[in-house]
PABA-405329 format. One record per residue (C-alpha): x, y, z. Coordinates in steps of 0.001 Angstrom, whole numbers, plus 500000, padded with zeros to 6 digits. Example, Ala and Ser with C-alpha at 12.3 -4.5 7.8 and 13.67 -1.06 7.14 Angstrom:
<drenpas>
+--------+--------+--------+
|      X |      Y |      Z |
+--------+--------+--------+
| 512300 | 495500 | 507800 |
| 513670 | 498940 | 507140 |
+--------+--------+--------+
</drenpas>
This chain:
<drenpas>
+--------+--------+--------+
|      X |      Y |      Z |
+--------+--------+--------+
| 646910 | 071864 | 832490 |
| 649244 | 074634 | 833419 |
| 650369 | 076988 | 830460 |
| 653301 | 079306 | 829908 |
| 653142 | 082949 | 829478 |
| 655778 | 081931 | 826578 |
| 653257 | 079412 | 824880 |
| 650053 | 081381 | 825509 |
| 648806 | 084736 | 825716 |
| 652378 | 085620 | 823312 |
| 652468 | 088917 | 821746 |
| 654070 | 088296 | 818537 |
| 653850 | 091743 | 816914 |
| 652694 | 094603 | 819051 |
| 651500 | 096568 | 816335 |
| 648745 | 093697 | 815322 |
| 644915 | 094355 | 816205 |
| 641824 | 092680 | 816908 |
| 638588 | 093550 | 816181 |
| 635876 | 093871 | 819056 |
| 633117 | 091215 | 817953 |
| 636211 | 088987 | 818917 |
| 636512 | 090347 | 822437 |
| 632459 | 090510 | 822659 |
| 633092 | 086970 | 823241 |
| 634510 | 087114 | 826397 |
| 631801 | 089407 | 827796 |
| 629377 | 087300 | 826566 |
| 631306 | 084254 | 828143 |
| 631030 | 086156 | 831401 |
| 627000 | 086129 | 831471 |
| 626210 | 087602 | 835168 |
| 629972 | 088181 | 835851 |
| 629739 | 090591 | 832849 |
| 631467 | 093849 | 835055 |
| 633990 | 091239 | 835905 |
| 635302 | 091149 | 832359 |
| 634818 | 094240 | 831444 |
| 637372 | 095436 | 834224 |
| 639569 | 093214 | 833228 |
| 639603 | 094694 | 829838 |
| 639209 | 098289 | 831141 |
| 642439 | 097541 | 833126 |
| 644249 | 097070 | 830212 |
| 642357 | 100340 | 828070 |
| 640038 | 098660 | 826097 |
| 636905 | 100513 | 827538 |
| 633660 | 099128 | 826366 |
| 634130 | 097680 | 823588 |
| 632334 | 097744 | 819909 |
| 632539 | 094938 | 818036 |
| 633620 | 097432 | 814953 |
| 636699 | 099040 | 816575 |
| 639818 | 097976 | 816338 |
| 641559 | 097234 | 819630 |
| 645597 | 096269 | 820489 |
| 645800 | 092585 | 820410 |
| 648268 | 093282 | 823218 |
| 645243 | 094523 | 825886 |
| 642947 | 091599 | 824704 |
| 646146 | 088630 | 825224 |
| 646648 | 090564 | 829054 |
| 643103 | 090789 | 830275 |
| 642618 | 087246 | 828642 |
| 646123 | 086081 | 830833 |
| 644256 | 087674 | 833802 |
| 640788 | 086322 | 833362 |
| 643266 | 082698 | 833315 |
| 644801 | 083491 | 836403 |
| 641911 | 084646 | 838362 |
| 639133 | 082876 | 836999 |
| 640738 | 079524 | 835062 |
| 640918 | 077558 | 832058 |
| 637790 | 076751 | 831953 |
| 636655 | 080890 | 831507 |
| 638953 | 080865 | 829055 |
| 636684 | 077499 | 827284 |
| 633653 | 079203 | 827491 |
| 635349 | 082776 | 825770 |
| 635943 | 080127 | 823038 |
| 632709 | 078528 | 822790 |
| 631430 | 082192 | 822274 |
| 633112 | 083253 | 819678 |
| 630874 | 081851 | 816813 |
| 628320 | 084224 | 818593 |
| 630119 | 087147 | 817618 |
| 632493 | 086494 | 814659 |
| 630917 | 083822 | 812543 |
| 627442 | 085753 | 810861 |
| 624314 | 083407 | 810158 |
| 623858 | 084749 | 806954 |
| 627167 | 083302 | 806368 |
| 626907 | 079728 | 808343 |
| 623172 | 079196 | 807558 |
| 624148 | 077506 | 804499 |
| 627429 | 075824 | 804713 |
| 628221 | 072386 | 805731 |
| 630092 | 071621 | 809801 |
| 633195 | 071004 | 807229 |
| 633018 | 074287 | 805274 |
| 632924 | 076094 | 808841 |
| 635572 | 074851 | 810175 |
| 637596 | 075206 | 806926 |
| 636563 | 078647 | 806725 |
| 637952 | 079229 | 810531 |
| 641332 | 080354 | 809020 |
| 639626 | 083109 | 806756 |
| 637380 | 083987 | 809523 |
| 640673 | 084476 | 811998 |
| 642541 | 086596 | 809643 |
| 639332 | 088837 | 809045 |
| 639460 | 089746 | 812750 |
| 642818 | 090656 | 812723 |
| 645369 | 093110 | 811273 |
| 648933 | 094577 | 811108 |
| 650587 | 091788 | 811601 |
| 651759 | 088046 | 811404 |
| 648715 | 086001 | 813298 |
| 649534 | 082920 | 812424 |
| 646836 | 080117 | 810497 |
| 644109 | 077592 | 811566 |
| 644629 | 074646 | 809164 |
| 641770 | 071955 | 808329 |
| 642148 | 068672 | 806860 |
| 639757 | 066552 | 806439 |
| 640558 | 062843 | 807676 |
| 637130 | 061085 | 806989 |
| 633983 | 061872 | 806136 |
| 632994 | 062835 | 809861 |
| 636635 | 063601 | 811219 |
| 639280 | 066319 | 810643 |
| 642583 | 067519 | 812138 |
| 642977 | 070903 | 812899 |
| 646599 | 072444 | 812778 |
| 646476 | 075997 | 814970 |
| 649537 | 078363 | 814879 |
| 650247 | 081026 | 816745 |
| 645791 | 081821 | 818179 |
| 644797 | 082223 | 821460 |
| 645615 | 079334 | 823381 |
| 644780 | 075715 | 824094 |
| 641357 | 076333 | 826093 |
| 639909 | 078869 | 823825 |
| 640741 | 077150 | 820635 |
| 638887 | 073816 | 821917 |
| 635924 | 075580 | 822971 |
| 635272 | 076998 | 819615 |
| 636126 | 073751 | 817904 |
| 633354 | 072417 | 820167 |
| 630632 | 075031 | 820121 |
| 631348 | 074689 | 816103 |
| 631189 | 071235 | 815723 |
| 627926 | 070964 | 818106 |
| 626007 | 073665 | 816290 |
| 626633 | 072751 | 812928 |
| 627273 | 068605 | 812708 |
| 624757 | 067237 | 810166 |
| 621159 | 067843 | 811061 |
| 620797 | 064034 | 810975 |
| 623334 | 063854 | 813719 |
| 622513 | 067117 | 815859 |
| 620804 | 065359 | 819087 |
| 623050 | 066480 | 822308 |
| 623620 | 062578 | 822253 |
| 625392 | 062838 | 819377 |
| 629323 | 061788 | 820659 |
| 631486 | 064493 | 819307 |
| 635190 | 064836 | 819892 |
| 637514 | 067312 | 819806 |
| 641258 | 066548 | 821500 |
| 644300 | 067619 | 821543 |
| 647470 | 065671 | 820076 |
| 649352 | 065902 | 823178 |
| 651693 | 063482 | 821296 |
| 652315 | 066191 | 818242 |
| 654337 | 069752 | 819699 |
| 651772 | 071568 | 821582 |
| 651719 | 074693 | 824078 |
| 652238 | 072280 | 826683 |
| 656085 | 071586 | 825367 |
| 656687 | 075451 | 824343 |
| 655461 | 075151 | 820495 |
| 653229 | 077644 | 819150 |
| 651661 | 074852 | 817078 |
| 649168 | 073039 | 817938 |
| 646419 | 069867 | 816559 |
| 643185 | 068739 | 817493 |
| 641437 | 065813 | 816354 |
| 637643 | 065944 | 815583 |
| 635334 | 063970 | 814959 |
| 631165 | 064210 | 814914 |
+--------+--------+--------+
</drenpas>
């Protein structure tokens, strides 16, 4: 899957921020390659990072363009799959349902972000075990998926929580996606 600079990594406001637990992610994505990412993020000034300090969304969207071109998608996956690591707090997942995370993804998002328009992560619930998430205007295809799968892995009903549990989580390649230059994009899921 090829991707745009125009469709991902877009800086929509340059004044916006992220906070570091986000970008903690992506060092913690980068296990023994760990000086490799934080290079990448020195290169663009955010020198080791706190997950309390505010940082230019710009820097995080280049090193995370770089880490894509010299490392691939699937780096980018992995960042993703980290990021309920460092943004979502057990106190506050320990006692809500798969479907109360991932509704609360939106809040979560905007909590790690500031000064400008960042755009939404929309659930709706399509079955009991099933939902469609509408994403506008986050990180990309690859990162988004990997947190929609580390979420619904770690917290599918404890009933269902074997690894041989068959979860999904696709794109709609048939709705607008990055792929055809939207900055919208769905993903089925189901556990």
């Amino acid at each position: 899957m090829n991707y745009t600079e125009d469709t991902n990594f877009k800086i929509y406001e340059p004044t916006t921020e992220v906070k570091g637990s986000i970008i903690m992610s992506l060092i913690d994505a980068m296990d023994e390659y760990q000086a490799i990412g934080l290079a990448y993020l020195n290169k663009y000034d955010i020198d080791k990072p706190e997950p309390e300090k505010w940082y230019k969304l710009s820097s995080y969207l280049s090193a995370l363009r770089l880490i894509y071109e010299k490392l691939g998608e699937s780096t980018l996956y992995l960042i993703g799959a980290r990021i309920y690591r460092n943004v979502f707090p057990k106190e506050y997942t320990e006692k809500m349902s798969l479907e109360e995370i991932l509704n609360s993804v939106n809040d979560v998002y905007h909590s790690i972000h500031r000064n400008g328009d960042i755009g939404h992560v929309k659930y709706t619930a399509t079955s009991e075990t099933s939902c469609t998430m509408e994403v506008h205007k986050t990180y990309g295809t690859p990162l988004d998926r990997g947190l929609f799968v580390s979420l619904t892995r770690m917290f599918q009903p404890k009933q269902r929580s074997s690894l041989d549990t068959e979860i999904s989580v696709e794109l709609d390649e048939l709705l607008p996606n990055r792929k055809t230059g939207s900055d919208t994009e769905y993903f089925h899921i189901s556990w």
